[in-house]
N, C-alpha and C positions, 0 to 999 in steps of 0.2 A: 133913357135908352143907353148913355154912355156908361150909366152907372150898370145897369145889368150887364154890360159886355164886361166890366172891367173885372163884375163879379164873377160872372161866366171864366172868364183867363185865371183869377185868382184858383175857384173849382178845379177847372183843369190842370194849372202848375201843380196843385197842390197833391192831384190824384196822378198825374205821372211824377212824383217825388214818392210818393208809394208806394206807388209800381216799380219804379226805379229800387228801393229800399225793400221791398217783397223779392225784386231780382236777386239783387244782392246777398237778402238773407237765402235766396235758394240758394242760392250760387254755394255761399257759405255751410250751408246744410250739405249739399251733394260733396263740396268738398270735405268736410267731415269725415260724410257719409264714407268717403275714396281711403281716408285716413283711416278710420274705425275700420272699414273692410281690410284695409292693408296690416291694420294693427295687431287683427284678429290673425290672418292667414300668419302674421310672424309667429304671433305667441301661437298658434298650431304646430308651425315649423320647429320653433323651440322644442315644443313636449316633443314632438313628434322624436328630434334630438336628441332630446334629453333620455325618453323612453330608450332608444337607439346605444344610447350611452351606457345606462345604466345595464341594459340588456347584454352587451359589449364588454361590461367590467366583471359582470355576473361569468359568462362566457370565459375571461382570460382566469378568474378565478378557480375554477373548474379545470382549466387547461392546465393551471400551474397545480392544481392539488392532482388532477389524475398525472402531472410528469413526477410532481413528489412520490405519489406513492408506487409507482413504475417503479421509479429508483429504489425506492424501499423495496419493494420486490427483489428487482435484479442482485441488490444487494444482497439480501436475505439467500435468494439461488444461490447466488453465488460463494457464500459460507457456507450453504449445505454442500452443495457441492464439492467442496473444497475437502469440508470435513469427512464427506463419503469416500473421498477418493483417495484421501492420506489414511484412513484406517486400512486398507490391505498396502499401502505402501509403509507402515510401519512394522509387521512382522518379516516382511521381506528385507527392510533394511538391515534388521536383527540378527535376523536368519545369514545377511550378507556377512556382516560382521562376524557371528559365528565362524564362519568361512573361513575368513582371514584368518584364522587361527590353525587352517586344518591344509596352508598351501602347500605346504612341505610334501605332502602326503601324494602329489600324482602332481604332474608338471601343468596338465591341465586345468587344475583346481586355480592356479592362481589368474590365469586368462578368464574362467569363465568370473569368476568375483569379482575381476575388473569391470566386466561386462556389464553382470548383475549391479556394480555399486555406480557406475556412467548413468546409466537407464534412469533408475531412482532416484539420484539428485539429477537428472534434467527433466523427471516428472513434478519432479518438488516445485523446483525453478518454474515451471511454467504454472503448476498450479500458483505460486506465491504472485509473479506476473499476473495472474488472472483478478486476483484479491487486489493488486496493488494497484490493476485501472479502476478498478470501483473507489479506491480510497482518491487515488490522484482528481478524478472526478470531482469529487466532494471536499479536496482540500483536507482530510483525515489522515496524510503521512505524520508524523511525530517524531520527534530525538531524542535518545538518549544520550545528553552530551557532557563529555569529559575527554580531560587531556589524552591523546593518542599519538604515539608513534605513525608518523607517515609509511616509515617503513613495516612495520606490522599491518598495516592497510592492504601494501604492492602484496606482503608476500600471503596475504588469505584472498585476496584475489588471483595470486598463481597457483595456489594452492587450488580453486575452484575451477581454471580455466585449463590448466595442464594436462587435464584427461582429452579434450578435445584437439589440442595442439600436440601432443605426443601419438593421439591415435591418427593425424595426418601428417605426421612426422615433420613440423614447423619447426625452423628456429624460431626462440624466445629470447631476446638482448636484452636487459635492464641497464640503465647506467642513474644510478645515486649518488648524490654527495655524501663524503666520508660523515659528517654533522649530524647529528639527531635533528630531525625535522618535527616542531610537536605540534599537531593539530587540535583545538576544541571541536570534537565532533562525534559521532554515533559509529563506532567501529563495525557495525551489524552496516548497516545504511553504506555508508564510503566501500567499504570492501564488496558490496551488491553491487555500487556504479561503477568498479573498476575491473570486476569481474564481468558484469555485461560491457564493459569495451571491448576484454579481451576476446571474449566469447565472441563476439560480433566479426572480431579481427578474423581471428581464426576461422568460423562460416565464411566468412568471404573472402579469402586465402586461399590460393591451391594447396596441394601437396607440397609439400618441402619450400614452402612460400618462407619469408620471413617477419617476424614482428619483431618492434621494439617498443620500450618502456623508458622513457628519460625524464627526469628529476631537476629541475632544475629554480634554486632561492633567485628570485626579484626582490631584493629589500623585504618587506613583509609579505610578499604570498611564495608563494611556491607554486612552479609550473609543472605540470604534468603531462606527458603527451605520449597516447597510444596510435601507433602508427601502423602500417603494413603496406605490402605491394601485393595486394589482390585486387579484389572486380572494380573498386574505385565507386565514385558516386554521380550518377546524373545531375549533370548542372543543375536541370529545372526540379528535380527531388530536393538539391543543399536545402532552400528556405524552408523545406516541413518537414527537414527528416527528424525533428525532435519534439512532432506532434503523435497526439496519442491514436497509431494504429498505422501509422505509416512505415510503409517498407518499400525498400531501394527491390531492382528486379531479382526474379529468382529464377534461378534453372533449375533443371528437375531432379539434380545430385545436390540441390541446396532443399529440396522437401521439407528438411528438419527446421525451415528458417522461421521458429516463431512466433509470436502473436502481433508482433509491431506495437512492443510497450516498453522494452528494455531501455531505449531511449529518450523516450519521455520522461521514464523514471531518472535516468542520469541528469540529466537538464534540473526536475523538480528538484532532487534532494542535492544536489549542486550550489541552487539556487537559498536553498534551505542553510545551507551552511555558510551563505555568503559570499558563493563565489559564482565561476562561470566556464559557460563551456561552448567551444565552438569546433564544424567541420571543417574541412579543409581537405578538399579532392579536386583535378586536374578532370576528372570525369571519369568515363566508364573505358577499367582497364589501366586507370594510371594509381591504384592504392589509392588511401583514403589516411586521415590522420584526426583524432580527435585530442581537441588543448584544451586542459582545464587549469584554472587557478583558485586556489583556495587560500583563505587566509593564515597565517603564522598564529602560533600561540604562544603566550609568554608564560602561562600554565604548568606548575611541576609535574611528574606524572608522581604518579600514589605508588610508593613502593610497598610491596609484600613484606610479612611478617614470614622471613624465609625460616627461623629456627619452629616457627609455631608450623607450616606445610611441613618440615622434614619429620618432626616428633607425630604427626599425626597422619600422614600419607599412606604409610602403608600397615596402619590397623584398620582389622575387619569390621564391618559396620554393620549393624542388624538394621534391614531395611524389612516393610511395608509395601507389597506391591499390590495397588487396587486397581483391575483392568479386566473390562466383561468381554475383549477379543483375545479368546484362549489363546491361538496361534502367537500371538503378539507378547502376551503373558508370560507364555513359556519360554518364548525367543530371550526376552529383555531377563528372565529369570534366572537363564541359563549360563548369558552374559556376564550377571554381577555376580550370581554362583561361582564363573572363572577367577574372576579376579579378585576371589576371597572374603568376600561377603555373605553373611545368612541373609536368606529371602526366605519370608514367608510371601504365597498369593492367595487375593482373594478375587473374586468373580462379581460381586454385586455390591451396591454401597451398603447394605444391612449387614452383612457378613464383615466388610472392611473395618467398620463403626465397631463394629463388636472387638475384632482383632486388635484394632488399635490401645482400645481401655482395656483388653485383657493381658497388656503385656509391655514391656519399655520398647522403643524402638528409635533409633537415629534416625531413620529418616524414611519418610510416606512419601512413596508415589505414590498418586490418585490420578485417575481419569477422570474427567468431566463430566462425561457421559456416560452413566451407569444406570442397570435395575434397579429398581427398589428406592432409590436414592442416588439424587445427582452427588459429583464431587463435590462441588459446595457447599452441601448439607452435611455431607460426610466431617469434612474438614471443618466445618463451623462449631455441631456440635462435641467433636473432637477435642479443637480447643479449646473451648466451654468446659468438657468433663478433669481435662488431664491438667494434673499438678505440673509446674516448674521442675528441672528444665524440658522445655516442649521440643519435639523433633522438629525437622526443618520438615517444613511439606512443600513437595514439589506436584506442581499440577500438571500434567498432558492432555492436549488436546487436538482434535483437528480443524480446530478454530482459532481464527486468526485473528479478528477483529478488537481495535484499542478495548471495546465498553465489557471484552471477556475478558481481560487484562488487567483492566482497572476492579472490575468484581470478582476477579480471582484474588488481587492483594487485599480489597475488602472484607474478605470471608476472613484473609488469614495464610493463602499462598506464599510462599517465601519465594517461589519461584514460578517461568511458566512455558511449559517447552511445548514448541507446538510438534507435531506428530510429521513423516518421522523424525523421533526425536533422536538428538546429535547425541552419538553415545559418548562421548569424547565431551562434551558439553556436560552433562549428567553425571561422567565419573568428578571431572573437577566438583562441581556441587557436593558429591556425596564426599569426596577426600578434604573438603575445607570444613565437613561439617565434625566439628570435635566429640568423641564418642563417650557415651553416656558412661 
């Protein structure tokens, strides 16, 4: 009997050791089981993520190619536009120009040519302003740089600004050191930012207001500061007023105030040339002052072959005019007609191409945009056809943009005036080109 009991306890330890171990392993199964279910729900959560993600990447991808091609868009408008709008401002400017020649003739002639030539170059100006926030945008400003006179700078920036300061009857002060001042820099670009200071001054200048201009060497920069005592600047405007589209207040005799890019652009091409620029106003009502410093150059400037301009300046030159807006044709014909040059014109590029190989010429103006055939093509196969020595070819256009600049000198352009073109600009081209 003792023995079956002990066998009985042995049975029994051995069957709750079992069960205890049957526990156990449930125990450890369910926990698993907890693990696997948690493990599964993460790796769901994952895709689920991942999905999310990729979905997200696809998503900005699309964001950033429909804001790319916006921009190409706006871009694009915006060179049409540009270029639509400077072909009837190119015969007009012509036609201005004409003028100037005819002031003597009634006391009124020379009021309304003022008129006429204000209007034109501050439609230029804002179209160029308009091109030049799409470039600032995209970082596409560019230099032309070489040794400059500071002083030839000031005085094509008074030369741009003086039309507005003399028809609000402003004084305009300059003070220069006697020293040539010689900058590395893009004389186009510098005389823009100091032309929109002035321009700026004078908008926000009463009548008979004053501005000044003072010049002044720091060891290696040069200080520059356009100042006035007009509308002055709102404290809380200083920190952005040299973001792109921002404008200090206007009143309703300031209408003509703008796009709010003139000073963006001074800032960028400032910046560009390695220097810098800062506001300084007391606020609204106490005038305004803008200080820029630019660096010194130790750069010679390039002198002229003056005996080669005097022997060649004032022989007549057979030009080449290719241009499908009559109006504008005739204007600019009539022009280089004055000042003693033969003009042939043509109308379409198949007619130009012909004219060209049918006869010697010094110098081709070509438009861009022509019937029959772009200027490009014109001027390409032109060069292609024609023996040594080749005329200069000058291109006009009402396009702006570096990549028609750069494919204009690739064709073969020697030159590239955008429209309206600087007649003053044009004749120097035409009188340095040596005649055949």
């Amino acid at each position: 009997m003792a023995a079956l009991n002990a066998s009985h306890d042995r049975e029994v330890k051995l069957l709750r050791e079992t069960i205890n171990q049957l526990l156990i392993m449930a125990k450890m199964q369910v926990q698993e089981k907890d693990k696997s279910d948690a493990f599964g729900l993460l790796i769901m959560q994952l895709r689920e993520a991942n999905q999310n993600l990729v979905l997200a990447t696809f998503g900005a991808q699309d964001m950033q190619a429909s804001a790319e091609a916006t921009t190409v868009r706006q871009t694009e408008f915006l060179a049409m536009l540009a270029h639509e709008l400077r072909n009837p401002l190119q015969p007009l400017a012509m036609a201005n120009d004409l003028l100037s020649k005819k002031v003597d003739l009634d006391p009124h002639l020379a009021h309304v040519h003022g008129v006429i030539g204000r209007q034109v170059a501050h439609m230029a100006r804002l179209i160029d302003d308009l091109l030049d926030a799409s470039r600032v945008s995209s970082g596409k400003i560019t230099l032309q740089l070489a040794p400059i006179l500071l002083s030839d700078i000031v005085a094509g920036a008074m030369e741009v600004g003086q039309a507005s300061i003399s028809q609000r009857q402003q004084v305009l002060r300059v003070s220069m050191p006697k020293e040539p001042l010689v900058i590395e820099g893009d004389l186009v670009r510098l005389t823009q930012v100091f032309a929109n200071l002035l321009i700026n001054a004078s908008k926000f200048t009463h009548e008979f207001g004053h501005i000044n201009i003072v010049v002044r060497r720091l060891d290696e920069l040069v200080e520059i500061s356009v100042s006035d005592d007009g509308a002055g600047i709102a404290l809380d405007i200083q920190p952005f007023i040299f973001d792109l589209f921002t404008q200090g207040f206007r009143s309703l005799e300031r209408a003509q105030g703008g796009l709010g890019i003139g000073l963006s652009l001074v800032r960028i091409i400032t910046q560009l040339h390695g220097g810098t620029v800062d506001v300084l106003s007391a606020g609204v009502g106490f005038g305004s002052q803008f200080v820029l410093q630019l660096p010194l150059s130790s750069l010679a400037l390039p002198s002229p072959d003056i005996d080669m301009v005097r022997e060649t300046h004032s022989l007549p030159r057979r030009i080449l005019l290719i241009e499908d807006n009559a109006d504008a044709a005739e204007m600019l014909a009539l022009l280089l007609t004055q000042d003693g040059h033969y003009v042939d014109v043509r109308n379409d590029g198949p007619s130009g191409l012909r004219a060209a190989l049918d006869a010697p010429y010094d110098v081709i103006v070509c438009d861009i945009g022509l019937p029959g055939m772009d200027g490009f093509q014109v001027i390409s196969s032109a060069r292609a056809a024609l023996a040594a020595p080749l005329p200069c070819f000058v291109a006009t256009s009402g396009y702006s943009q570096l990549g028609e600049f750069d494919r204009a000198s690739e064709v073969g352009f020697d030159h590239y005036l955008v429209k309206p073109i600087n007649i003053d600009a044009l004749s120097k081209i035409i009188t340095a080109t040596i005649p055949r």
